[in-house]
C-alpha positions in Angstrom: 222.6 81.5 56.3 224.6 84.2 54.3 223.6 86.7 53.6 225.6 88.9 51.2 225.8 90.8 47.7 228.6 90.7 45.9 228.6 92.3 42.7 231.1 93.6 39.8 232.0 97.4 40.5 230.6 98.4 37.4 226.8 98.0 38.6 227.8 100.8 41.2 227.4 103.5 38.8 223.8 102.8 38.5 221.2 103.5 40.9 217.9 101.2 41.7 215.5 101.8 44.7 213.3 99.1 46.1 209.8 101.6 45.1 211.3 101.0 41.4 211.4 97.2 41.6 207.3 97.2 42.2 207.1 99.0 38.9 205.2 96.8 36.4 205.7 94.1 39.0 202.1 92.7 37.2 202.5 89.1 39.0 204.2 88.6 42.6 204.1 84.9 44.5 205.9 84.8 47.5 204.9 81.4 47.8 205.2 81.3 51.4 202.5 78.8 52.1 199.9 80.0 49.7 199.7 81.4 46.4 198.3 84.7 46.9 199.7 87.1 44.3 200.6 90.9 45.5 201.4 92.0 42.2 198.9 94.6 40.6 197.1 92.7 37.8 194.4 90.2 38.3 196.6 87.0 38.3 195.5 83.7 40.1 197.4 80.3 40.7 196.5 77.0 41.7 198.7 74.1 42.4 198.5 70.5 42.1 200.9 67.4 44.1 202.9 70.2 45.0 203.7 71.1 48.7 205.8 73.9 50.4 209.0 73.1 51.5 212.2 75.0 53.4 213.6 78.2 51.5 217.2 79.6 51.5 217.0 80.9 54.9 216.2 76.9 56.0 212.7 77.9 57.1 210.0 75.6 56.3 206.4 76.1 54.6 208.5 79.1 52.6 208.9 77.5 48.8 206.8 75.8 46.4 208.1 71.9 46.7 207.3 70.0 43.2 207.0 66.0 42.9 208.8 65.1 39.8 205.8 64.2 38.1 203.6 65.8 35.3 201.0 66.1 37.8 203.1 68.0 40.2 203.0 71.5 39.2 201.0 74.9 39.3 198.2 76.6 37.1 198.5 80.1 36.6 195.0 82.4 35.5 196.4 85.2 33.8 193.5 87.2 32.4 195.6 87.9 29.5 198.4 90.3 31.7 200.9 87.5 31.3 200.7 87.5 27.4 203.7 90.0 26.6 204.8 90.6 23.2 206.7 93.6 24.3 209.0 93.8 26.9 208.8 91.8 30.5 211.5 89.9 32.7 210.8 86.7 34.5 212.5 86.3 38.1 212.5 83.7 40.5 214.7 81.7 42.8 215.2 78.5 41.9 216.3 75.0 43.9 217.6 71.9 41.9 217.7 68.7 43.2 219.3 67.0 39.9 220.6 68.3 36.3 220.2 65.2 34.8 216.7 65.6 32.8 214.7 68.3 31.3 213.0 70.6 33.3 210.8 73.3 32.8 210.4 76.1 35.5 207.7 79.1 33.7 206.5 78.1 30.3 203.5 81.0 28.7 203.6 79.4 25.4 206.8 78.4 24.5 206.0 76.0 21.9 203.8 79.1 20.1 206.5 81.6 20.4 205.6 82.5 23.9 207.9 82.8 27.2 209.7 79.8 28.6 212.3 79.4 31.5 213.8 76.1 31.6 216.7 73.8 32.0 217.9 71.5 28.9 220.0 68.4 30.5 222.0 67.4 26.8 224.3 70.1 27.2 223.6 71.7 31.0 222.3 74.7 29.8 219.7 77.3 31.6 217.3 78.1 28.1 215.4 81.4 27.5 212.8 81.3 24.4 210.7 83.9 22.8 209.1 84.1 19.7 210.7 80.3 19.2 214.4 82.2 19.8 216.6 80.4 22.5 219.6 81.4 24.5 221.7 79.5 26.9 224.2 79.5 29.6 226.4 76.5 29.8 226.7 75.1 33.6 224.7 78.1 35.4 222.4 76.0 38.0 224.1 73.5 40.2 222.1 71.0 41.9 221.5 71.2 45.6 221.8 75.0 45.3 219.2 77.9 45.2 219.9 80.4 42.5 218.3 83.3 41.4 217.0 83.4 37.8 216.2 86.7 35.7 215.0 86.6 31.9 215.1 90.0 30.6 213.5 91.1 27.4 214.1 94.4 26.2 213.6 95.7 22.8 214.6 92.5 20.4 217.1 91.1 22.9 216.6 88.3 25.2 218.9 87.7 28.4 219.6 85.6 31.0 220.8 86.6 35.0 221.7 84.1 37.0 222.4 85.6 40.4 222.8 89.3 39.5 225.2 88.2 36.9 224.5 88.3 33.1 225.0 84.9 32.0 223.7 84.7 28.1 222.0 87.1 25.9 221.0 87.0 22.3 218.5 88.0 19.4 215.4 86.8 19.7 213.3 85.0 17.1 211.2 86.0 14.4 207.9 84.0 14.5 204.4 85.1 15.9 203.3 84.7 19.3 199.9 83.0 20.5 199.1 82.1 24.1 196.3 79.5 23.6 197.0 77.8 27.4 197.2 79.0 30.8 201.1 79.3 32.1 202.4 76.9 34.3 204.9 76.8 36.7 207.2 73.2 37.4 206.3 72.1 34.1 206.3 72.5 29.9 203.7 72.5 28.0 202.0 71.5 24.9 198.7 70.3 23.3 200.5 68.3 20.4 202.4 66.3 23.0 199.2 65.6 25.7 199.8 68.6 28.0 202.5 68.5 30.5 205.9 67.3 30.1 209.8 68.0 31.1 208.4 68.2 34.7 211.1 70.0 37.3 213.2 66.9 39.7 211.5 65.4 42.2 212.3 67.9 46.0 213.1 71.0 43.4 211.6 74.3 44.5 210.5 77.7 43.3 210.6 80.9 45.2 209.6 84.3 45.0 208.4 84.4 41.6 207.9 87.5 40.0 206.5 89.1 36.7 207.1 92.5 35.1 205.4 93.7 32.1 208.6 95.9 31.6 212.3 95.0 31.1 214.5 95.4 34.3 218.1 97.2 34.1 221.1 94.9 34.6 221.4 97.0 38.3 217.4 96.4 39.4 218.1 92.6 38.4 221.3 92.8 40.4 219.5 94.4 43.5 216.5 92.2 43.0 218.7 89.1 43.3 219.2 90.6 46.5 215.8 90.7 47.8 214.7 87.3 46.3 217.3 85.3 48.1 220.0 87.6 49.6 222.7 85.8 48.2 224.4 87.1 44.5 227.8 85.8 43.7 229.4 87.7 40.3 233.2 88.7 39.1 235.4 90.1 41.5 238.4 91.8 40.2 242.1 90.7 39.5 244.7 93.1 38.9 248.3 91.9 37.9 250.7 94.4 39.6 254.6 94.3 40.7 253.8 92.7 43.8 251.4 89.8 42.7 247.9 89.2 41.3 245.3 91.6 43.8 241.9 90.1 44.1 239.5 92.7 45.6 235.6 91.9 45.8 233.0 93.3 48.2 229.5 92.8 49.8 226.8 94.9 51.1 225.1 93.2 53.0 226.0 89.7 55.3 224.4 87.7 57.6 225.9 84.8 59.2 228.8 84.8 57.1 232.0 83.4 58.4 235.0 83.3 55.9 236.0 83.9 52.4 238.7 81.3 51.1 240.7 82.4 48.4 241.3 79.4 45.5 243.6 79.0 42.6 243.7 76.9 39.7 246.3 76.6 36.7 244.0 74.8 34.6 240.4 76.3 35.5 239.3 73.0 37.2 241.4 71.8 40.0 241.4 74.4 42.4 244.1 74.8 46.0 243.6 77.4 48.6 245.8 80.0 48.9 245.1 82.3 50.9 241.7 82.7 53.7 239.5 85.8 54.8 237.4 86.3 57.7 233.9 88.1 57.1 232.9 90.7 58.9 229.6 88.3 59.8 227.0 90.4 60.1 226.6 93.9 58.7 224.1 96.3 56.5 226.6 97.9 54.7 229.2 98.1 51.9 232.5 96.0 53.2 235.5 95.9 50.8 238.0 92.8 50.8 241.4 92.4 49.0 243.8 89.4 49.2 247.3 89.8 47.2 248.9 86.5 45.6 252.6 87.2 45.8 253.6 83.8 44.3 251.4 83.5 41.4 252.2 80.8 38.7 253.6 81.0 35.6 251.0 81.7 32.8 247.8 81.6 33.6 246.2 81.9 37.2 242.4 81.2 37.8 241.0 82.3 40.6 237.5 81.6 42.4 236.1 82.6 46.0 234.7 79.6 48.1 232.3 82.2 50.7 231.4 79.7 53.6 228.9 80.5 56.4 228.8 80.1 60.3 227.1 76.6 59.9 229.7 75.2 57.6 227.4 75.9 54.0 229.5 77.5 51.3 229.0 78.8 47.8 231.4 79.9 44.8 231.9 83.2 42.8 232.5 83.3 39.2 236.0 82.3 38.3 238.8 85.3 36.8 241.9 84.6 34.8 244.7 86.3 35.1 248.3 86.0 33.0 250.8 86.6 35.1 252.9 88.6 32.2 254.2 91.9 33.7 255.5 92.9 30.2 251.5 92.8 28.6 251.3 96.0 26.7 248.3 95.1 24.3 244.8 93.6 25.3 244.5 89.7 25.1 241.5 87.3 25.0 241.1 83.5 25.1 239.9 81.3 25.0 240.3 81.7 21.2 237.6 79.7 19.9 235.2 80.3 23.0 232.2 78.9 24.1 231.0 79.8 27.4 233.4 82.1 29.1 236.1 84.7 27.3 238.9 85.9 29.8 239.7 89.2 28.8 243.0 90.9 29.9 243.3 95.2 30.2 246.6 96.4 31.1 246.3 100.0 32.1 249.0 102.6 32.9 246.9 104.4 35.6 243.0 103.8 37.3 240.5 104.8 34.6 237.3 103.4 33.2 237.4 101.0 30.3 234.6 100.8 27.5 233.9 97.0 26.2 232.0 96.1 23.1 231.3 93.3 21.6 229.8 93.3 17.8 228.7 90.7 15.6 230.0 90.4 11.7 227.4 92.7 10.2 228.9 95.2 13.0 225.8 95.0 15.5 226.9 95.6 19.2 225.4 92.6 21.2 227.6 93.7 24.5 228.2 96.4 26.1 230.0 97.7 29.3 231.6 100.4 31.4 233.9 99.0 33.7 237.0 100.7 36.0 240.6 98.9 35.0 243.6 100.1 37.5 247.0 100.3 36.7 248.5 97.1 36.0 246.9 93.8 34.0 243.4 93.8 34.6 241.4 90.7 34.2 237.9 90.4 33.2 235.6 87.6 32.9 232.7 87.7 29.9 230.0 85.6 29.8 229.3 84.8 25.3 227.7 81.2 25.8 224.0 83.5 24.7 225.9 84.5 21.4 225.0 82.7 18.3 228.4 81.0 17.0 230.5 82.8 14.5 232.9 85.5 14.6 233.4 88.7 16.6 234.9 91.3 17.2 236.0 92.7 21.2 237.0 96.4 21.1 237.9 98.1 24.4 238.6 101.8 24.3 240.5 103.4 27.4 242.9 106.4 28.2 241.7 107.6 24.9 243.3 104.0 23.4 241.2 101.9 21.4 241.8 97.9 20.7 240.2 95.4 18.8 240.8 91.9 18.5 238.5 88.9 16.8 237.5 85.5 18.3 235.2 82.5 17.0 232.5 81.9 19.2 231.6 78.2 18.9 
């Protein structure tokens, strides 16, 4: 199976080694088999109607296996190291068999202004809650496809990672926090309702969970998504230049891979391919790609990788838009309302870096990032479904030029 990393460029300029990622790493279930936890704090689990099924690497006895009922799930005895009202993060891979119902994945107390991790079927969203505050990402799990999950708190904000990539993040909320029942994993929970509810689909599994009494950077959560299931699909770059659109991406790591396939849509849905490149298969280090469409479409191009393996099983990256309008002088942005996605466009007279900021009306910054632009139209993808709707405003600030433009988040 693949093996690979692929990450935005922008996660370069930070550094994470593997001794840091077993800081504060208070709870550790590798849940190959057993449920023996190798973190540091005295944490216990016990599972029931569960069994252990195959893991991403298609090895059996390797993932907890849940049975789609409220009695299909697993205890967790905390000793009080799981009660955080500071910072933590919250990482596991995850394996959907359906999105069509509730599901809950780590609840600590949600329903008292605790932690919970859990899928919300109405409007397909991966949830985050703390202190009864909730962020979503629209459309981040997939059924039949393991993905890694982060939540993140640090200081008052609350994010979600779904493979490395940010996905949502958001204020959290404002009430008081008990923890009056043991967490639980495959489940929800709440005494006012009789106990267990929202139990994860029938086949769905849970890997390498992981607990930190700390808050990990956006580069440990990218290199952890690594580790927990070697596979991390984020933004690759477009770059509108006077021979086409250049899509570069790379990897540092693959196993088994076979083939990149480059795909392009005019409408963000129906996708063709264009263009196809082979992997280098197997390798431990950093391998770059680039692909040039020289007949791009009028307007706007979409663009998406389909990365497929030796045995035929594929994945998708993040989709980029790109206008194909030589002539852009000025940033742009749309969608204009937005509600999962904003495409940003950069054009840039030579290679640089590029500061983006996002700030709410009252002028707080909820977003932040550095990120290299080259010359040409540069196309970046933003993830805003964790914002709270309302109105914003994007500045970007490069070659010592500074833009600013509004949009409605709704």
């Amino acid at each position: 199976m693949r093996k690979i990393l692929l990450v935005t460029i922008s996660l370069l300029l930070f550094g994470a080694s593997y001794a840091q990622l077993n800081s504060g790493l208070v709870g550790y279930f590798n849940l190959d088999g057993n449920l023996v936890n190798s973190g540091s704090a005295s944490i216990t689990a016990a599972s029931f109607n569960t069994s252990y099924g195959s893991n991403f690497f298609g090895v059996a006895n390797k993932a907890l296996q849940f049975g789609g009922t409220t009695s299909s799930y697993a205890a967790i005895t905390d000793n009080g190291n799981l009660d955080f009202s500071g910072n933590f993060s919250i990482c596991f891979g995850v394996y959907l068999t359906s999105t069509a119902i509730n599901q809950g994945f780590y609840d600590n107390g949600l329903n008292y202004g605790g932690v919970g991790v859990w899928f919300f079927a109405p409007d397909n969203t991966l949830r985050l809650n703390f202190k009864n505050g909730t962020i979503g990402a629209v459309g981040a799990l997939q059924p039949n496809q393991w993905k890694v999950v982060c939540a993140v708190r640090s200081g008052s904000t609350i994010s979600l990672y779904v493979n490395g990539v940010q996905v949502a993040s958001g204020p959290e909320g404002t009430t008081g926090i008990s923890y009056p029942n043991a967490p639980v994993l495959g489940q929800m929970y709440y005494t006012a309702t009789g106990g267990n509810y929202n139990p994860i689909a029938n086949g769905s599994k849970i890997d390498e969970m992981r607990m930190y009494n700390r808050a990990l950077s956006a580069a440990e959560v990218a290199q952890l998504a690594g580790i927990i299931l070697p596979v991390s699909l984020g933004d690759f770059s477009a770059v509108k230049n006077t021979s086409g659109v250049l899509l570069s991406w790379e990897t540092f790591s693959e196993t088994n891979t076979a083939y990149f396939e480059i795909e392009r849509s005019s409408n963000g849905t129906d996708f063709v391919t264009i263009g196809k490149i082979n992997a280098k298969g197997n390798s431990t280090t950093r391998q770059l790609y680039s692909f040039t469409d020289i007949t791009p479409a009028n307007g706007v191009n979409y663009y998406r990788l389909r990365m497929t393996d030796i045995n035929g099983s594929f994945s998708y990256s993040n989709k980029v838009a790109v206008k194909n309008n030589s002539q852009l002088i000025s940033i742009s942005i749309f969608p204009n309302p937005v509600s999962s996605i904003l495409q940003v466009q950069i054009p840039s007279k030579q290679n640089s870096m590029a500061s983006i900021v996002i700030s709410d009306a009252s002028g707080k910054v909820v977003y932040r990032q550095q990120a290299p632009v080259s010359e040409g139209n540069n196309a970046r993808s933003i993830p805003v479904a964790g914002l709270v709707n309302g109105l914003y405003q994007l500045t970007i600030e490069r070659n010592g030029d500074k833009q600013t433009r509004s949009f409605i988040k709704q």
